[in-house]
N, C-alpha and C positions, 0 to 999 in steps of 0.2 A: 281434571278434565283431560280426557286423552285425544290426541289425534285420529283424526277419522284416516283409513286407508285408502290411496290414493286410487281412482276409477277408471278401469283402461274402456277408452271407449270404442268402439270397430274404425277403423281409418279405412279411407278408399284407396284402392292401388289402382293409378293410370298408367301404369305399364303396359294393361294387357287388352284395354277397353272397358268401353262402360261395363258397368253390373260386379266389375270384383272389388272384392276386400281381403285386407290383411285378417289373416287368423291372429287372434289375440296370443301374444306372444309368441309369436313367428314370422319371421317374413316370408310366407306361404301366403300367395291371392287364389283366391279360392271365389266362384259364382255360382249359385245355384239359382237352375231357370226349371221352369214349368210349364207345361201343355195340356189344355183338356180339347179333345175333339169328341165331336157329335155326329154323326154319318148317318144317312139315312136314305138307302139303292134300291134301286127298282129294276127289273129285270124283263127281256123279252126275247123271243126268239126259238129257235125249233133243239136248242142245245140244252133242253131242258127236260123232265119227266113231271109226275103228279109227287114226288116226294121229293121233289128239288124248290126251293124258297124262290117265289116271284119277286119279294121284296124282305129285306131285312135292315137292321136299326144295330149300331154300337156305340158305345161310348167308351174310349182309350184316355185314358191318363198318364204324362210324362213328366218326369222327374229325372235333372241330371245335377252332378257336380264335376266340376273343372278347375283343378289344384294346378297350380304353376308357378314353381319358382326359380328365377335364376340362381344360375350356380355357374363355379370355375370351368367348367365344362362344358357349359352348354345350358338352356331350357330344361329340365326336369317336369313333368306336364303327367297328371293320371285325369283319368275321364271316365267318368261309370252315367248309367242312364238306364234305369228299369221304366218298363211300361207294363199297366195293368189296363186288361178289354175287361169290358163287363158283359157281353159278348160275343169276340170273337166270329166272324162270318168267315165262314168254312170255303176255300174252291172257290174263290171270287164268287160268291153266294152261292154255289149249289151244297145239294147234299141232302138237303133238309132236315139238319140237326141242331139243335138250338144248344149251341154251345157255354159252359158254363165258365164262369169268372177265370179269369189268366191272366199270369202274372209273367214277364218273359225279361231277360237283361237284355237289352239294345247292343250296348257297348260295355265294355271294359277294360282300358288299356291302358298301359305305361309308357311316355315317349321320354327319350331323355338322348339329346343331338338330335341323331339319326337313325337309332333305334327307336322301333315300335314292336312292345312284346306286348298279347293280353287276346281279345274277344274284339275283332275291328274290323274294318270292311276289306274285303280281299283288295289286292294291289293289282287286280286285272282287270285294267282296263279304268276310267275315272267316272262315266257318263250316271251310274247308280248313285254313286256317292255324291258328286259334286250337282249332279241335276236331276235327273229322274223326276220329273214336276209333274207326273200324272197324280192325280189323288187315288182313283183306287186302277185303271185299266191297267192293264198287261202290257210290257214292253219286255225286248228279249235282246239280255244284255248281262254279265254279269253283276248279280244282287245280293249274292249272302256275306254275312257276317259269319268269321270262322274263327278259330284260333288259329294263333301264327306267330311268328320270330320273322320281325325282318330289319335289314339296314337301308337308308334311304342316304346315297353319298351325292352332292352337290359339287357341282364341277364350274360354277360359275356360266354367267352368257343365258342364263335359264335351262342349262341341260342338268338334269339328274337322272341317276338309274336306281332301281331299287333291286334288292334281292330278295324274296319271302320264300319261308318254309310254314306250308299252310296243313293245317290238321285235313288229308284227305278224306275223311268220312265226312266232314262238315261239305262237301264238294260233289256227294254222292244224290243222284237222281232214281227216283224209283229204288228198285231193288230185288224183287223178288217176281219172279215170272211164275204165268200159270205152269201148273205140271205139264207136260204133254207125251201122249202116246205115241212111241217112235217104234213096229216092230215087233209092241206087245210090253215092252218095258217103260216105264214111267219117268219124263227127265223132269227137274225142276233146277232152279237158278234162285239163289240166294246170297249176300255177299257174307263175304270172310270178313275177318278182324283185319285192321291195317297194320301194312306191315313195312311201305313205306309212304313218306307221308307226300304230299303233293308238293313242287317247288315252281315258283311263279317268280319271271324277271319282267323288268317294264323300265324301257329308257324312252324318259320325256323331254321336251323343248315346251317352255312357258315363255313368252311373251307380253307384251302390253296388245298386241293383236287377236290373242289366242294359245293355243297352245295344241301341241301334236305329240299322239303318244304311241310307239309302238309294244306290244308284252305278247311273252308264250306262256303256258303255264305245260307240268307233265302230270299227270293223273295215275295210277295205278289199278286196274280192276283186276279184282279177287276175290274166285269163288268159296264158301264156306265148307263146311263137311256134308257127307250124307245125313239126307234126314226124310223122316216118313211125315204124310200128311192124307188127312182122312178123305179124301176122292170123290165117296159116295155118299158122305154124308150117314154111314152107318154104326157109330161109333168107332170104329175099328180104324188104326191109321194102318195103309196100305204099307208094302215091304218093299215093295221093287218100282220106288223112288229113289232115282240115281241123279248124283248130282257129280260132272266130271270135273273132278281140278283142273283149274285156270287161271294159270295170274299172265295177264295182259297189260298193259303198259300203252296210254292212250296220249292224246294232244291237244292241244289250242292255242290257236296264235290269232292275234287280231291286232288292230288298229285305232286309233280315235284322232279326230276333228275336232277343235271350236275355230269358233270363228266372231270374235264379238262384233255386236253393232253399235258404233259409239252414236249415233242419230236416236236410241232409241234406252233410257233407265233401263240396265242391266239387260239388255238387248242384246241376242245369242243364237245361232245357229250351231249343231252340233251332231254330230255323224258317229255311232258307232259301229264296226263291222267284226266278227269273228269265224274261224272257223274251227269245227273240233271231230275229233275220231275217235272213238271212245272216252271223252270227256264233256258231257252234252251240258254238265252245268254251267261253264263256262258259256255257253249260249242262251243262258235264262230260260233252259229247259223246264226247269220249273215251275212255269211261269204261265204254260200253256193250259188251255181250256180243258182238254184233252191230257188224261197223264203220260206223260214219257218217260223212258227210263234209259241209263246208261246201256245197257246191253238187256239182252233178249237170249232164252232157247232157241239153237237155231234146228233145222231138220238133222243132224245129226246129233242134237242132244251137247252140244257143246254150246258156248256163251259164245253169243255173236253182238260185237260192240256198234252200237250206234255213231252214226256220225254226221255231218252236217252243219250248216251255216245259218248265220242270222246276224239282221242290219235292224240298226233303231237310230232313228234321226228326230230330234226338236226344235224348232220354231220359238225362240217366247221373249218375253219382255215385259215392261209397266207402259201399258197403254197410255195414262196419268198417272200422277200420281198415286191415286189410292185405288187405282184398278190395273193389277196385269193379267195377261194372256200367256196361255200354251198351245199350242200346236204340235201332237207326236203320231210318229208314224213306226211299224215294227213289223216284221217281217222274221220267220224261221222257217226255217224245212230240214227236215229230217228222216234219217232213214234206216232200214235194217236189210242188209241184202237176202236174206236167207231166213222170214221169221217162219217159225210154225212149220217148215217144211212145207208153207204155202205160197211161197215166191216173195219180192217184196214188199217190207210194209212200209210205209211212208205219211209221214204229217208234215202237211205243209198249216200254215195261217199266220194272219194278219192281221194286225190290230189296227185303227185309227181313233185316235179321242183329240176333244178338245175341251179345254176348261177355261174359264172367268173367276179371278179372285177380287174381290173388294174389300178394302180396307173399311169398316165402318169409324172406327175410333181405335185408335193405336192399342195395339195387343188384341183387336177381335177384328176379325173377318169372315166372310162367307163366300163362300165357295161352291160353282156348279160345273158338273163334268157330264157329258157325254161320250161314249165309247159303243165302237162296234166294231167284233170280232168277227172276222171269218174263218172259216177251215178246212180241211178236205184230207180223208183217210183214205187208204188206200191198203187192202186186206185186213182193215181192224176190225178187232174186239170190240164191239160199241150195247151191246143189250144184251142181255141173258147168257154170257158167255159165246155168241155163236160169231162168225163172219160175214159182216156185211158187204165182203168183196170192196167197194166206194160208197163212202158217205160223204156228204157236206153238212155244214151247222153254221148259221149263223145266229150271235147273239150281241143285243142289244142290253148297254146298259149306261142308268146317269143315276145322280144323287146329288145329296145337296152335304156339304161341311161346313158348322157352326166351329169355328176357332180360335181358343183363349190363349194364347202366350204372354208370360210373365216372368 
């Protein structure tokens, strides 16, 4: 009779919080968690066409793992998180394309001290990453996940600063301007390959009150080579499509508030402001109803960079227990002094939403939002390629989130 082989069985590791375990045969704690949401938005308002969705349905699925282990060093920590939409709603619903299954990575990164290398949320500015509690409305504030290399040095007293080298394309808004007739020749705007990358610093004070953060980041815009593009729609791409080199060199600098409320379960008011001059994503340009872009053709057929400011401030807390509130409010304006050789163009708008989460039984809740945007252009492109000189839109929207976490 031989000895049976002894049975390794998963061990919990309270090092790091609930949910992790030791990897079998390693002192690596490792947690994998999971998210299914269900959304379902409805739409109103004059910011809309007959081929844009009055209402749409998705359903996103999440998946992350979170490896950490101590070492002589320091925390060693990697973090990956894909999501798949089944899906996908286009332009905060418009468009009216019924978008087909997508799969996107979230995160991907390596921290190890005070390093963070990999696919993570930009370091400008914190209001995106640590809160941002709208479920689908618009806030205008820095929101991408980029690639980047950065150090993060702690100085005691709650001050640290960080330094990031952020993949400048990941940072890019818009991109390509209509062609436009200047004189009889053709100019167009498309961007170059990068050539340096975007560098973002942010020095923070944390607190048991809160915490205050100031960050710049420097942006690079650059134009691509010549190229033809068909005009008139008659097979033939046109020749005297000019596009003038330009590499420009843009900015952003901003601020942020919290301010917690200990009277109220994770009870929080919080302020973000920025402002940028050729670096509009830094503003959650992207973000708006209306597209914007870094820069524009200006009347002399050269790249004219956008610039302008935007504030987003939240309200929110656990009403009860198993019900909290938000309250957000956001604000952008933007601008091009020179577009089209039609004088300036400019987008201002605002958002306000407010939403109800309820806890039904731990790991499911439901969720309701209301949101309503307003806007106003000024010399834009808004239907059929022509100028509307000033438009406004306003648009309404709410929906309801069924949500599983585990």
């Amino acid at each position: 009779m031989t000895k049976g082989e002894a049975v390794e069985y998963v061990k919990v590791c309270s090092a790091f919080g609930p949910g992790f375990f030791y990897i079998p045969g390693s002192d690596t704690c490792l947690k994998i968690g999971g998210e299914i949401r269900a959304d379902y938005r409805a739409f109103a308002g004059n910011g809309f066409s007959r081929n844009d969705d009055r209402s749409a349905f998705n359903t996103q699925a999440r998946i992350w793992f979170d490896a950490r282990t101590e070492t002589d060093w320091g925390l060693l920590r990697s973090y990956f998180q894909i999501n798949a939409d089944s899906h996908p709603i286009s332009n905060q619903g418009r468009g009216g394309i019924y978008n087909s299954n997508r799969f996107t990575i979230d995160k991907a990164f390596i921290q190890f001290g005070g390093l963070t290398a990999g696919y993570a949320h930009s370091f400008f500015g914190f209001y995106d990453n640590e809160y941002g509690d709208t479920i689908w409305a618009p806030y205008y504030a820095e929101q991408n996940t980029v690639n980047l290399i950065a150090y993060t040095a702690q100085f005691g007293g709650g001050f640290s600063a960080t330094l990031s080298i952020e993949d400048g394309r990941d940072h890019r808004v818009g991109g390509t301007s209509t062609p436009v007739d200047i004189n009889g020749t053709l100019y167009g705007y498309r961007d170059g390959g990068q050539q340096i990358p975007d560098v973002v610093a942010q020095l923070r004070w944390d607190q048991s009150w809160g915490s205050i953060a100031v960050q710049a980041a420097g942006h690079q815009s650059r134009s691509g080579t010549n190229y033809s593009i068909d005009t008139n729609d008659d097979g033939v791409a046109d020749t005297n499509v000019v596009v003038r080199r330009s590499n420009k060199y843009g900015y952003a600098v901003g601020a942020t508030g919290l301010i917690k409320i200990p009277a109220i379960d994770n009870g929080h008011f919080i302020v973000e402001g920025q402002y940028a001059d050729g670096a509009l994503d830094y503003l959650g340009a992207g973000a708006t109803w209306v597209a914007n872009s870094d820069s524009f053709v200006n009347n002399r057929g050269r790249i004219d960079r956008g610039k302008g400011w935007s504030i987003t401030a939240e309200l929110g807390g656990n009403i009860t227990p198993v019900l909290g509130a938000n309250l957000v409010g956001s604000y952008i304006d933007t601008q091009y002094d020179h577009y089209l050789g039609n004088g300036q163009y400019g987008l201002k708008e605002y958002t306000i939403a407010g939403n109800l989460t309820y806890t039904i039984v731990k790991g499911l809740t439901v969720a309701g939002e209301v949101a309503w945007t307003h806007g106003k252009l000024d010399n834009a492109v808004i239907e059929d390629g022509e100028l509307s000189g000033r438009s406004k839109y306003n648009v309404l929207q709410g929906g309801i989130r069924l949500r599983r976490t585990f």
